[in-house]
Phi, psi and omega in degrees: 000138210248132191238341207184172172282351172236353171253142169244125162272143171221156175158234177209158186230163175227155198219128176247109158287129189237330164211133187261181158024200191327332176281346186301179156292284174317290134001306177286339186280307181283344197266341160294326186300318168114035172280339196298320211266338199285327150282353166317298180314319125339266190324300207300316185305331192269007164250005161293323176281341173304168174289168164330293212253350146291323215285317183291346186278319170280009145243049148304333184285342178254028152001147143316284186303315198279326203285339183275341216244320181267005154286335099030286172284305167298340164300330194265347219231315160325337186243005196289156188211156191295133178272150177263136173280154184337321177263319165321223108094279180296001157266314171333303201291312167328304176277336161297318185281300156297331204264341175289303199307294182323307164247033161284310209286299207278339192260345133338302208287317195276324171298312162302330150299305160353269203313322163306305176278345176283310176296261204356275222282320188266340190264287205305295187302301175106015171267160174280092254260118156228153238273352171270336172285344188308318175271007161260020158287287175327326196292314196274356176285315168330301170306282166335320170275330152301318180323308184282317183285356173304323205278326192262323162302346174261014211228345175238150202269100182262007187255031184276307202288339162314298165292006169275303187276000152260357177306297178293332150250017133324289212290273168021272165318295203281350180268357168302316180300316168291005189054078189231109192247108181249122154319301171258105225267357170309332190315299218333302181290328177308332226242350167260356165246014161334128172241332185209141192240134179234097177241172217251173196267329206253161189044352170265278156306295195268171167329299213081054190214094180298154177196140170308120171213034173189133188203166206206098190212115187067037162085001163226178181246129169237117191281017172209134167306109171324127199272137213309312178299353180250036180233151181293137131343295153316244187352330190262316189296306187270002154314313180296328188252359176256343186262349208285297203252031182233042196212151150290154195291339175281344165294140207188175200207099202244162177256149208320154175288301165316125155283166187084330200281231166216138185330135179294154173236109174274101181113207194303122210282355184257332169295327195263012188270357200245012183228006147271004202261291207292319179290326182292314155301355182093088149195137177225147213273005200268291198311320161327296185310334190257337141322289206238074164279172235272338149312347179265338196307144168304294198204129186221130153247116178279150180330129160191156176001304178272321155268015156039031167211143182241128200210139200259203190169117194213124167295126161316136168300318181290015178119130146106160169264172195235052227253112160253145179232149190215181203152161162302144172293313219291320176289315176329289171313335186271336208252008161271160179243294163263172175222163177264132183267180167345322209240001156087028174247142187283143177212179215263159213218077158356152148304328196302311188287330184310300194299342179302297176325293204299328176290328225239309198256290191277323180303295181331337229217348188244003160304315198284348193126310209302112191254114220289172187201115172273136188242108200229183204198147131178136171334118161242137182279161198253163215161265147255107172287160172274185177273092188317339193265023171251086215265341159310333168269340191276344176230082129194156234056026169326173186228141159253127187280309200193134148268117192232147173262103228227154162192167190271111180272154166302145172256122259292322170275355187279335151308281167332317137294012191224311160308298162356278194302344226252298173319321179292352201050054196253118139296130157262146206209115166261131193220112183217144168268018155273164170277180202306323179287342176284306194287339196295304167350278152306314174316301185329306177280347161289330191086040165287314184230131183239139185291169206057020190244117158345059197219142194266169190207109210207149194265162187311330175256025168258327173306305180289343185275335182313307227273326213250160177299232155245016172251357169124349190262184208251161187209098175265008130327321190290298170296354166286334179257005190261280188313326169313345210209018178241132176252337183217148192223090207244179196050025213277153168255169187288319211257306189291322189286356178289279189324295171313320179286322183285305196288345172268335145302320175287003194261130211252325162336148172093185182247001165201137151002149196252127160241107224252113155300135150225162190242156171164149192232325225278154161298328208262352147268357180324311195299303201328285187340323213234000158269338203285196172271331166237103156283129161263151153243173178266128178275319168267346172235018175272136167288174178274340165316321187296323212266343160291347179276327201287157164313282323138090194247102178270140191273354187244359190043034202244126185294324201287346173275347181302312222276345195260334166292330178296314185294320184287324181315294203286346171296336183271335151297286185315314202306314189248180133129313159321269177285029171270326157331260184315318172311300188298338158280355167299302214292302196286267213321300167310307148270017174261321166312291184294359208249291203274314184306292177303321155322315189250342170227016134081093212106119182324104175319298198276115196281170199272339158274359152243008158276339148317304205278284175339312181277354154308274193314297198296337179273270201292291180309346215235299202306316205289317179311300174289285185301009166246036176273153183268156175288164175225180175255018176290302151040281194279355200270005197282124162318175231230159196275315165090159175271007172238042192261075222302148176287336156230120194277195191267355129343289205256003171274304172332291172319286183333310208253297147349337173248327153325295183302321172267357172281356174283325156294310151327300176283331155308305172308335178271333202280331216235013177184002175291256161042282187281322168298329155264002205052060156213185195282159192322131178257333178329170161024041130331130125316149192294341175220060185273158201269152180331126172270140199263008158264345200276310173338316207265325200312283193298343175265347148330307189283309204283332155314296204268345161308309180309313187278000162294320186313281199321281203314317178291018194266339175235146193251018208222005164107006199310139187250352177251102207271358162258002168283135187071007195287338199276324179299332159292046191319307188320298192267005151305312178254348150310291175338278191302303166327320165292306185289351159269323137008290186275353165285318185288325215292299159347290194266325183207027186280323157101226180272345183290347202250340208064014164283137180239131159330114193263171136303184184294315191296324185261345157307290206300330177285300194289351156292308175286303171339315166302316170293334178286327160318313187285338195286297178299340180294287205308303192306342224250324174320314202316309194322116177297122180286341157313353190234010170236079169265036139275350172292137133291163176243137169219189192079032178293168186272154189283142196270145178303340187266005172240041181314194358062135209280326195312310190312296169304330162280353189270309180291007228236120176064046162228124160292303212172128188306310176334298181304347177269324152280358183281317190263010177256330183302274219286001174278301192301340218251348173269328164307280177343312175271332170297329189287310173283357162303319188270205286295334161219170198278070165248021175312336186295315223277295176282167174286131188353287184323321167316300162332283195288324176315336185283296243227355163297158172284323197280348169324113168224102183284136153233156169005276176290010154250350154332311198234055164313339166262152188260135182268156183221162156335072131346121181254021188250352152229193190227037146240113222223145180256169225242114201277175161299157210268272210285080180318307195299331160346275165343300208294307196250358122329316156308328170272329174244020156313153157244114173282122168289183190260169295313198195253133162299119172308127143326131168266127207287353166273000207036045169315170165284314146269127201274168168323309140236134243269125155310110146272136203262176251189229158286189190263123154103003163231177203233160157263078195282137221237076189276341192252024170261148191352300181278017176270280169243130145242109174321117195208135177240140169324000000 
């Protein structure tokens, strides 16, 4: 291990293994992830193949207890299924229901024609059913059987999943702009119904750029970096020579890869916020270095832990040494004698003036976050040298040059966006592995937390004694009464943000569910990431574990890309929310027409090609139009729908039956007295192959004019009255709209008998254009209605309900805490497998104790599982890296009861780890052997 440019330490260590496998940090991360079962799976195959004498070593696992317990777990993890996102869930259900209703309606429709034409020809009439009429019978059953399936093909919505799916990859394309890369495309919509985002601190809010941004130089403070010109000559020189050459030489500060972008930063992220501090004075740190390369330095004490300071040593050209030193201020400060005033002269520097600083300078500055850093210098005259390796005496009675406030800053949009999400009813939530006072900071300045406000703030093991009992388990009663009022989660392990994210998801509380975001670049964020309802990762400082776990990938690492996914999330929600507006009502018009029509003149007003076309218009066209509308920042102003929120509200139920009645009224008034209003003949009691009628004509272009002027209407679903605001911004649904009405004109006009249709005049277009026009007039009228005044209206489309789990569900969920844990015990099978094949394949055996020997070699020995992991680890709650307990209490329990303690007894380890000081192997069931002279006890290892 290299300490300095001139000494190498060399010797031996002895290394205490404290966790292996599925107990590691790493082990807990893939095992939240689900990596377990799939090498399990891996494994198994490669043990079909194994020898003999592997295979009698493995089979013990196929025990009563192990061999049952992991048949089990392949049952359930065999059956495991894609969870449906919020909105997938409220249409599945939503389209079962019209499509039950469509075909009820529809198999109504066919039965009553029948039955209507059977009473008519054969009871009423008195005919006879012969064998030369049998085929205009057939004709009219036929007809009739086309009708319900006419009735049922408009009546069940096969154009939903279409607009879900252009909605969603619309809305896709266009969020690559927003630099949002969605993986999955369910995010989209999910992220639009986010009540709450748990993001991580470094690179999401803040930069990732320690940077100076407050410093104390010649007697002042300057909270902005300072002009080159108000500083002494002398006070820049040794500032400049103290960060150059008190620094490593691999640290640098290079120009950007990107124009625009900002200088790369290499090496020690606190050197370089200090050797950008020197580019921000105009001064540059090379030309020293290359004065002084890194071969010449004298003498360098490198950093560490305990003097919390790193200090150089450079010869004078005159003769004599030079010593810089830089450090926490708070240690720094004492070992100063002077300081440089204003004018860069030295003067002598008080215990008094210290306490003055620290009240004055560094408390201010270690409020804000900041983490102060001191820069001192001091002179040795030349002569005798001292004794270098006494290094307490050679760095003190120091000069102080400069106190600087170095931090990771927030980035510049991220308040604003964090309002944004505050307005939006988005709780932001920060879970960072920094401490509390740097993060309690920052939030302050995301405007994560505003002062006066009631809100926790908590370090991860002040989290875990809240959340868990006295046996160590998570309790969510507990967590329930923590995450509403928790804004910051600081010191956190990989384990605590799992946790927090499942328990405010799994959480019942409140008046709707919760659906939870999360950021995160990290490895050990990944379980959040792949529990939450949305991971966003960082495309430029995320590993790839985070991005394989994520939804959402921001391709800019910019907090300010969630709020443009929240805007699109809920457009792809209002976007489908249209057209389910709009469908149902074509859907309710249509078939109570063809429904009610065939019933009283036992034919359809609408012929069955032209309820395709309708069902044309209202499917493809209608999906393509509404669901390619742009987001606004209207959006944002809104609360978030939440999972338990019906898809259609009473609102937009109000529209539906309100734009119903009156197109039902219209086309009933033309069907049953249009005849006389126009003067023409009857369309009504046709012959079965009678030629088009211009009243059945005027009906269906009637219907399809007031659908085009409904689209308009449907475009705002929240009551809105101006229903052409952004339509010009929408080219797509400009031109369906018009594309359709020429359409229906050639159709009209010249569609003939495949269309049914008769060629209209002038006169009577212009009536069925106002009758159409009459749609907007009536939506203002339909606005006025206060919806509060209709509580006979329902709201539909709700999200499946608790009470409507599923058997599969239940059973899946049934003897399980929580899938992670369910992979923690097939993880710890592999891990057992594992150790058993090396006790046969190499050689340690020697490494155990007798007691070992014979433990192997009785016959009824069946190691399994649960005396593997006879103490179950549990949560420490006095730090905050934490291991995962077992599924199976009672383990603990009958282990504890047949244990034999060898002489002596192994000391507890007061965290309960899973390996204790001396490391276990298991043995019979439910006992342990401690294995002191084995590997995983000391390993003898050389440097």
């Amino acid at each position: 291990m290299l300490l300095s440019g001139t000494h190498v330490m060399e010797g031996s260590g002895r290394m205490v293994v404290t966790a292996v496998g599925v107990n590691s940090q790493t082990g807990i991360i893939f095992t939240l992830l689900g990596a377990s079962g799939e090498e399990e799976e891996k494994k198994d195959k490669k043990a079909k193949k194994q020898d003999g004498a592997v295979a009698m070593e493995m089979q013990p696992l196929k025990s009563a207890e192990g061999g049952e317990m992991e048949d089990r777990e392949k049952k359930k993890t065999s059956v495991s299924k894609k969870e449906k996102s919020v909105l997938q869930g409220k249409l599945t259900k939503l389209a079962v229901q019209i499509g039950k209703a469509g075909l009820v309606m529809s198999a109504i429709t066919v039965i009553i024609l029948v039955l209507y034409f059977v009473i008519q020809t054969f009871v009423l009439d008195g005919r006879v059913w012969l064998a030369e009429c049998t085929p205009v019978y057939v004709q009219y059953f036929v007809k009739f059987f086309i009708i319900g399936v006419t009735v049922l093909v408009v009546a069940v919505p096969e154009g939903l999943p279409l607009a879900v799916t252009i909605s969603l990859a619309y809305s896709v394309k266009k969020m690559m702009k927003d630099n949002n890369l969605v993986r999955h495309l369910d995010a989209c919509e999910t992220m639009g119904n986010a009540t709450a985002i748990c993001s991580d601190k470094t690179g999401t809010l803040t930069t990732n750029r320690m940077t100076v941004v407050q410093a104390f130089l010649g007697d002042t403070h300057y909270r902005e970096t300072p002009a080159p010109s108000s500083l002494a000559p002398r006070i820049l020189d040794l500032l400049v020579h103290a960060i150059a050459i008190n620094s490593a030489y691999t640290t640098k500060i290079l120009p950007p890869e990107k124009d625009g972008g900002l200088p790369r930063q290499v090496g020690n992220k606190t050197e370089c916020a200090l050797l950008g501090f020197l580019r921000d004075l105009h001064r540059d740190y090379q030309p020293v270095r290359d004065q002084l390369p890194e071969e010449k330095l004298y003498k360098v004490y490198t950093f560490n832990s305990v003097r919390k300071s790193m200090s150089t040593v450079t010869c004078l050209p005159q003769g004599g040494f030079r010593v810089f030193s830089k450090g926490a201020s708070e240690i720094l400060l004492k070992k100063c004698s002077n300081i440089l005033s204003s004018t860069g002269e030295v003067r002598s520097f008080r215990p008094r003036d210290r306490d003055e600083m620290v009240k004055k300078v560094i408390e201010p500055m270690a409020c804000e976050g900041l983490r102060t850093i001191c820069l001192a210098f001091r002179d040795f005259a030349a002569g005798p040298e001292p004794n270098w390796e006494n290094e307490n005496d050679i760095v003190g009675e120091l000069t102080c040059i400069a106190v600087v406030g170095i931090e990771d800053p927030v980035r510049p949009e991220v308040p604003e966006a964090i309002c944004k999400c505050q307005k939006a009813g988005i709780t932001v939530r920060m879970v960072t592995g920094d401490n509390i006072n740097t993060a309690r900071a920052i939030a302050v300045k995301c405007g994560i937390l505003q002062p006066g406000e009631d809100f926790l703030c908590l370090e991860g093991k002040d989290f875990n004694r809240r959340i868990r009992n006295e046996k160590g388990e998570i309790e969510q009663e507990r967590l329930d009464k923590i995450w509403p009022k928790l804004r910051v989660l600081a010191r956190s392990s990989p384990t605590d943000k799992h946790t927090l994210v499942k328990g405010i998801i799994d959480s019942t509380i409140g008046e709707q569910r919760q659906v939870v975001a999360v950021t995160g670049d990290g490895t050990n964020d990944g379980p959040a990431l792949k529990k939450a309802d949305v991971g966003f990762a960082m495309g430029i400082a995320g590993t790839d574990v985070a991005k394989e776990a994520s939804d959402i990938i921001l391709t800019d690492d910019n907090f300010s890309s969630i709020v443009k996914a929240v805007m699109w999330g809920r457009n792809v929600y209002d976007s489908i929310s249209k057209f389910l507006q709009f469908q149902l009502t074509v859907n309710v018009v249509a078939v109570v027409v063809a429904f009610t029509g065939a019933c009283i003149t036992q034919d359809s007003p609408l012929k069955a090609v032209q309820m395709l076309w309708v069902n044309l218009i209202m499917d493809t066209f209608a999906s393509l139009a509404l669901a390619t509308e742009p987001p606004t920042e209207a959006l944002l102003l809104r609360k978030p729908y939440g999972r338990d929120k019906p898809l259609i509200s009473r609102t937009m139920m109000k529209n539906i039956v309100g734009h119903g009645v009156y197109q039902l009224g219209i086309i009933f008034t033309l069907l049953f007295a249009g005849e006389i209003f126009f003067d023409i003949d009857s369309g009504r009691n046709a012959p079965l192959h009678a030629p088009p009628s211009e009243h059945y004509t005027i009906i269906f272009n009637t219907f399809v004019l007031m659908q085009l002027f409904n689209e308009v209407n449907a475009r705002k679903i929240h009551g809105e009255r101006d229903v052409f605001r952004g339509v010009s911004g929408n080219p797509i649904f400009c031109a369906i709209v018009l594309g359709t009405f020429a359409i229906q004109i050639v159709i009209v006009q010249f569609g003939g008998k495949p269309f049914s249709c008769s060629p209209l005049d002038a006169e009577q277009w212009l009536w069925c254009l106002f009758v159409g026009v009459g749609e907007l007039v009536w939506g203002q009228l339909i606005a006025t209605i206060p919806t509060s005044h209709l509580k006979c209206l329902k709201e539909a489309g709700h999200g499946p309900g608790k009470d409507e789990i599923t058997d599969e569900e239940m059973a899946e969920d049934e003897e399980e805490i929580d899938h992670a844990e369910r992979e923690l015990r097939r993880g710890q099978i592999l891990w057992f497998r594992g150790l058993n094949r090396i006790q046969t394949q190499i050689r340690v055996v020697r490494a155990f104790r007798s007691s070992l020997y014979e433990g192997l070699e009785k016959p009824d020995s069946k190691p399994s599982i649960h005396s593997f992991m006879a103490t179950p680890p549990e949560f420490p709650l006095n730090d905050y890296t934490h291991n995962i307990p077992l599924i199976d209490e009672t383990d603990a329990e009958e282990s504890e009861a047949a244990r034999r303690p060898p002489s002596p007894p192994p000391t507890p380890n007061k965290n309960n780890n899973a390996i204790d000081s001396g490391a276990y192997l298991a043995t019979d069931e439910g006992s342990k052997s401690p294995a002191s002279a084995s590997p995983l006890h000391g390993v003898e290892t050389s440097l």
